[in-house]
N, C-alpha and C positions, 0 to 999 in steps of 0.2 A: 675937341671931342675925341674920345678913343678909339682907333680904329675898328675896332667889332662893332662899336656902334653905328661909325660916322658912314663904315661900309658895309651895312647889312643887306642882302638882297630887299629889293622891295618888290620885282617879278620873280614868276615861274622861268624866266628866263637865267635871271643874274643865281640861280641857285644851281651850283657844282653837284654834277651827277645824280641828279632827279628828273631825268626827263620824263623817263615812266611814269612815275606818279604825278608829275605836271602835265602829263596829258589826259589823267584820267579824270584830275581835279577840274581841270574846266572843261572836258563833255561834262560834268556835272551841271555846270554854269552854264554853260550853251544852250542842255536841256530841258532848260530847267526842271533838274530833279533836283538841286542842289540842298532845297529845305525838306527832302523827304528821310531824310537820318542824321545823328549828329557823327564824329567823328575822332577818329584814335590814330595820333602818330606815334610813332616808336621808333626808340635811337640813342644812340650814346649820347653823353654829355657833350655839345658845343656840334654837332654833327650837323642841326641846321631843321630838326624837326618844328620847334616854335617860330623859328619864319617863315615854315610852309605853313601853319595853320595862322597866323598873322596874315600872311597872303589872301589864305583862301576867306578869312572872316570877311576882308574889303573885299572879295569878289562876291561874298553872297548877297550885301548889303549896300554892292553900288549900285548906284541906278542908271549907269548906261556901262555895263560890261562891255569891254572890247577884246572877244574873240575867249572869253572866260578866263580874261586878266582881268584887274579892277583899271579903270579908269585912270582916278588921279585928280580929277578934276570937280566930281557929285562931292556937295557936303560932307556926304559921311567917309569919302575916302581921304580927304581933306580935316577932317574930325582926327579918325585913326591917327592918321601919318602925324602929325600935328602936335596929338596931346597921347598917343595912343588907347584913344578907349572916344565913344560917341557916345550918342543916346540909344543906342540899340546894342551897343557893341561892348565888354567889360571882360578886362583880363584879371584874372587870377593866379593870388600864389600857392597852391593848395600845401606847401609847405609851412606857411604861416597864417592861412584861413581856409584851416581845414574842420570845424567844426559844423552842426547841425545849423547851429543859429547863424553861421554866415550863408549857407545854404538858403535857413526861409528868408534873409533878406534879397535873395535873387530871384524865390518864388514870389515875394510879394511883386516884385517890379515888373514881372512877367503878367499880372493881374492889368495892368494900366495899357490902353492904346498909345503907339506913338505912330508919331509922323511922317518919321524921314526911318527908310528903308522899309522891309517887309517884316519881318520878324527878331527876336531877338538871338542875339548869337555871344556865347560866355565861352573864354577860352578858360582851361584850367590847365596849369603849367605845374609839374611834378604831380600830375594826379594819381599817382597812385600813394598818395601820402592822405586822402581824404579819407574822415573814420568813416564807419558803415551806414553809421545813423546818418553821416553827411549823404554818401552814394545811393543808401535806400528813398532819401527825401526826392531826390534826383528822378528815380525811377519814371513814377507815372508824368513826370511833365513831359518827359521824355517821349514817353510814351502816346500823349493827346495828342490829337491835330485841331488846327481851324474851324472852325465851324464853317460847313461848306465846302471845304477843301480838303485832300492829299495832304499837306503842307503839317509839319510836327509846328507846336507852338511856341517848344525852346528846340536851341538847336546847340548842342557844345563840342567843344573841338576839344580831346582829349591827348596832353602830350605828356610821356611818359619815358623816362629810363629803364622801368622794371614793369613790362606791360603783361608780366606772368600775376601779378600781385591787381588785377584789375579784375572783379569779381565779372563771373558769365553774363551777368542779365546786364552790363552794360556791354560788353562785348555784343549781343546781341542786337539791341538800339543802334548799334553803329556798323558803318560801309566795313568791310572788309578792313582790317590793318595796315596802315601804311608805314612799312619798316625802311627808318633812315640811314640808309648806308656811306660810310667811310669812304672817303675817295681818297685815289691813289697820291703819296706824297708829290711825284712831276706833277698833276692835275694841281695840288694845292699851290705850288707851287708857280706855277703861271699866273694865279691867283692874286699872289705874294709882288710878282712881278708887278705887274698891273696896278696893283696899290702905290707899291714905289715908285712907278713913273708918276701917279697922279698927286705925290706927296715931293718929287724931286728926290730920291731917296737913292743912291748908288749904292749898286749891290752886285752879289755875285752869285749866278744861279743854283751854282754848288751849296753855297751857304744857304739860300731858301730850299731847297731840297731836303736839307741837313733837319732845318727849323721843322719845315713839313714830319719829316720821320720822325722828329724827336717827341712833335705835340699826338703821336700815335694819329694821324692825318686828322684831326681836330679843327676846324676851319677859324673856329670862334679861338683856341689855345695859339694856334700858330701866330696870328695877328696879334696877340695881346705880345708872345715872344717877339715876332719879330721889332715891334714898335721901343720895347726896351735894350733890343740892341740897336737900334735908327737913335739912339739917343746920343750915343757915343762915334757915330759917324759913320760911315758908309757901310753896307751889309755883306762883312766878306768872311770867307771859312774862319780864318784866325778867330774875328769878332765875336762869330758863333762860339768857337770854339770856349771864347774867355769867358763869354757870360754864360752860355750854358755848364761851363763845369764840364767840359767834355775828352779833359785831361784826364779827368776822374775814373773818367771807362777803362783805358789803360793800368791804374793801378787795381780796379777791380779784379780784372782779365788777370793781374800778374799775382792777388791771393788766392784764387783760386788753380790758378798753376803751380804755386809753392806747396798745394795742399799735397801731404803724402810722401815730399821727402823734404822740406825745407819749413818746417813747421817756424820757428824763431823767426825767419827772414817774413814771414805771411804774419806775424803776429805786429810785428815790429809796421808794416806797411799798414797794416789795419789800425795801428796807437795812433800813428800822421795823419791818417785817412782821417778819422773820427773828428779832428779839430777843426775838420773845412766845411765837414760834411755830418747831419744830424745822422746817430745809430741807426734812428727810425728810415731813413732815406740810405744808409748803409745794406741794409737785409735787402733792403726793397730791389735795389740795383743789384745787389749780388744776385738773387734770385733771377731776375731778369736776363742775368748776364749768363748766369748758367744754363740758363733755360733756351736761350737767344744758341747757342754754342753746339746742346746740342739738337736742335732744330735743324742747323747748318749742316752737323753732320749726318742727321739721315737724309737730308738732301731736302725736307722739308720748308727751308726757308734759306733766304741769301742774306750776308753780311749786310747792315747800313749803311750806306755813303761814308758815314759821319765816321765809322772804327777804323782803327789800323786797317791797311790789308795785312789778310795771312793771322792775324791776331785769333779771329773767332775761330779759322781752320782749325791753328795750332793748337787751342784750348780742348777742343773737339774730339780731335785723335790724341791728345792725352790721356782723357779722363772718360770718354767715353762714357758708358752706360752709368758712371757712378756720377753725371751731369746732373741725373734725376734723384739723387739723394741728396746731393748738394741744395737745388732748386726746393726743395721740398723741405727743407730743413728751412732756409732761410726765411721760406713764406710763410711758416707756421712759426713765425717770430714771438717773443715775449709782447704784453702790451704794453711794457715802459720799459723799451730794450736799455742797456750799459754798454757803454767801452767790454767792461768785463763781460757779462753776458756773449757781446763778437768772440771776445776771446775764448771764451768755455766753448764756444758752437765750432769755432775753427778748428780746437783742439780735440774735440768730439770728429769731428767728419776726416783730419786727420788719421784719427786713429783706424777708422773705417775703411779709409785709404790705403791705411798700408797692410788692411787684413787684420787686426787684432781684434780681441772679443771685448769689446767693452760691455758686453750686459754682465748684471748681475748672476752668482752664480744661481742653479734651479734650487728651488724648495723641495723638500725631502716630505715627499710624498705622507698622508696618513696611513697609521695602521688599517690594514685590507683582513688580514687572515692570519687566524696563528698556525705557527708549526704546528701538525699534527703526528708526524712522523717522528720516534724515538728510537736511539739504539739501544742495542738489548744493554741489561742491567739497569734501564731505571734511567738513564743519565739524559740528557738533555745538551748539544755541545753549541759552546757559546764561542766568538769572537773575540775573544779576552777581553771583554766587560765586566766588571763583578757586579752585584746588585749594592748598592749601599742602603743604609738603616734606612731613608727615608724611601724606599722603594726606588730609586734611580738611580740607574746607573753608571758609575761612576766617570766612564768617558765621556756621557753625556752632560758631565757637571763639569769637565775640563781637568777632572783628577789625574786621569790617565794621561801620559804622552802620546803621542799616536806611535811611536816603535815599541812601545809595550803593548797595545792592543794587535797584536798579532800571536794564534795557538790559539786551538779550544781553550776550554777551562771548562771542568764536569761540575755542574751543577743537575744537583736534585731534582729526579721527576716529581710535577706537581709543585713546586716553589716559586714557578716563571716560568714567563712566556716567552719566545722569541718572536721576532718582526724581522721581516727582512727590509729593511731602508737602502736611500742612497749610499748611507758610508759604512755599511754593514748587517746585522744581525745587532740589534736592541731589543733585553731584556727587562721585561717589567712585572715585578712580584705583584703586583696591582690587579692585575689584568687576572690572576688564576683561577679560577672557580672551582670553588671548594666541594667537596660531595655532600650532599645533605639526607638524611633519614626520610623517608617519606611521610613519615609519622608527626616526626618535627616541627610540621604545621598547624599542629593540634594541640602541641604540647603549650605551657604555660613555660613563657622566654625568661621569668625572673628565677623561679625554682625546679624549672624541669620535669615539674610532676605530669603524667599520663592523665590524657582528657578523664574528666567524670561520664558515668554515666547519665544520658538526660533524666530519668529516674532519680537518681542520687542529686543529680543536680537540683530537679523541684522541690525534692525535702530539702535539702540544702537553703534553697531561697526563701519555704514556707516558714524554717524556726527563724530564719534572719526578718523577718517580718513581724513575727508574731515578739521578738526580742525587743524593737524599737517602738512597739504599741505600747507592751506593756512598760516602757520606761518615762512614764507623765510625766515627770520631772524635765527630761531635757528639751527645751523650747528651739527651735530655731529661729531666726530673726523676725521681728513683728508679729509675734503670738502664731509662730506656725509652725506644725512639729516637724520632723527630720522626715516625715514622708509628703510633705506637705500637704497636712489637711490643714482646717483651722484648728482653732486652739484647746477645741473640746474634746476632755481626756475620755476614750471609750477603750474598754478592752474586750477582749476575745478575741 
């Protein structure tokens, strides 16, 4: 059996740095107020929230609690440990039966009396992966009590990684939150001990120290690590060292110190790096490692057991404040990073490093405002642009060399515009606006003739009328004539 199984807490006792909340949990049990809400832990992955509420399910449902631990000994605490799961008792994985319809088969079973314990009690493990139609079905059971009683008639123990994503109206159904806190790698550690004498395992504390920091104080990660290095024989720094890849920290620490003046030498260690080690777990650690460095240096955090000494220092007052470019670069990775991808990002933050501008250069602003200011004589003075045929200018077509656009050049008032841009004064024949007659609005665009009068105009329209009547002869389409009547010829 694997160790995180074979040694899960099964008291409020054997669980690493929860006492608080293991004594809040059985005054619940002692009180019995224990079935009067259901319940929400909250905690990182492997941290140890789902054997607190595995605990608390056999304390609600034993029948002779001792001291608001479970027993050990009542059917149903004997059911749980057993098989995990009774007749009252059913754990869930809301990450793969998260839907409505597994929901009403828990309301249906909640409809039936049973025998052995009091009420029914449903853990849900990654609950905040349940869809809404699952969590709205939830609601009012939640909500009922006994007939006769205080007592809610379902009672669920809710554990969760991301308990911001847990809508309010279960938050409200449930005790206060119980947030599972990390414990210190020495704490995990004695832990680590304790297991190896129970398993005959030699080790060396340094090295469980090491494992501890390395699993981010993980109770459930550390055991799974340390049991795969116990495989290979006593549990000592080296061991650590070989299986976890912890040689690897050192070449990380030494690209990021090459960053800025030994660019080749940090490309070349990243090509080596990449064949031990996946790209995707390359970013990862860089980031980490930069972040870790400068932590150190505002005094925020100490070196690991596990690194060089003087390693993280050194990196630290190198590179200082530019840690946080570094870090921020690597964590906002590609999602299928390359070998090449490392290398563009090195040679990017590189460049940053030693001061160079790598952005792009700016965009040359749009036309805002034409010149309105002319010197006397008419003229207009230009940048040595000329205008070409097609209205553009010829430096802006790459005609020009840039040492010939330098000296006015007199161009015609009223021909062009000028603009003042980034790389100078561009003119645009385009842009001019012409003068117009005011009258020219009136006039007729094909022959220029001067409006008619509306007088002239109605005789005008009245012989044009009376021309098309009297021409019976010409039909328009389907016997209708060109003023569209029907077909019957009338005059006058």
């Amino acid at each position: 059996m694997a160790f995180d199984t074979k040694y899960r807490p099964t008291h409020y006792s054997d669980v690493l740095g929860q006492e608080a909340h293991a004594h809040v949990l059985k005054e619940f049990v002692r009180r019995g107020k224990g079935f009067h809400q259901s319940y929400l832990f909250a905690g990182q992955h492997g941290s140890g929230k789902t054997t607190m509420g595995r605990i608390l399910a056999r304390a609600l449902l034993c029948a002779n609690p001792n001291d608001g631990e479970p027993c050990d000994e009542c059917i149903s605490c004997k059911d749980i440990l057993e098989k995990g799961h009774s007749e009252c008792f059913a754990e869930f994985d809301a990450a793969s039966k998260s839907k409505k319809e597994d929901i009403d088969k828990v309301l249906e079973m909640i409809e039936y009396s049973t025998f052995a314990g009091k009420q029914r009690v449903y853990l849900f493990d990654e609950s905040h992966r349940l869809s809404k139609a699952a969590v709205t079905a939830l609601l009012k059971p939640l909500e009922d009590e006994q007939t006769g009683s205080d007592e809610k008639r379902l009672i669920c123990i809710f554990c969760t990684t991301e308990p911001e994503k847990m809508i309010d109206t279960v938050w409200s159904r449930c005790a206060p939150q119980f947030s599972i806190k990390v414990c210190k790698p020495e704490v995990i550690a004695e832990r680590l001990a304790w297991v190896c004498d129970q398993e005959g395992i030699e080790y060396e504390m340094e090295g469980l120290v090491a494992i501890s920091a390395i699993a981010e104080s993980h109770i459930r990660d550390a055991l799974k690590k340390m049991e795969s290095i116990a495989l290979l024989g006593p549990v000592t720094m080296a061991s650590v060292r070989t299986v976890l890849q912890l040689d690897a920290n050192e070449s990380f620490a030494r690209i990021l110190a090459l960053l800025g003046s030994h660019l080749a030498e940090a490309m070349l260690e990243a090509d080596q790096l990449v064949q031990v080690v996946a790209p995707t777990s390359c970013y990862e650690r860089l980031a980490e490692t930069a972040m870790l460095a400068y932590k150190v240096h505002i005094g925020a955090a100490k070196p690991p057991p596990y690194w060089k000494k003087g390693l993280i220092e050194n990196l630290g007052e190198l590179h200082k404040h530019f840690l946080i470019t570094f870090a921020q670069r690597f964590s906002s990775r590609p999602g299928h990073p390359s070998a090449s991808m490392l290398s563009l990002d090195l040679a990017h933050l590189h460049q940053i490093r030693e001061g160079q501008n790598t952005a792009p250069p700016p965009v040359a602003p749009p036309p805002t405002k034409p010149a309105t200011s002319q010197p006397a004589g008419g003229e207009v003075p230009s940048t040595g642009t000329s205008a070409a045929p097609d209205g553009s200018s010829e430096a802006m077509a790459g005609n020009v060399p840039p040492a010939a656009q330098v000296g006015p050049t007199p161009v015609k008032a009223g021909e062009a515009l000028t603009y003042e841009t980034s790389t100078g004064r561009f003119i645009d024949r385009r842009g001019v606006k012409k003068k117009r007659d005011p009258s020219a609005r009136s006039r007729n665009t094909k022959t220029g003739d001067p409006p008619l009068d509306p007088d002239q105009f109605a005789q005008a329209l009245g012989r044009r009328v009376r021309e098309l009547k009297a021409d019976g002869n010409h039909r328009g389409p389907k016997g209708r004539d060109k003023l569209g009547g029907a077909g019957t010829h009338q005059t006058g």
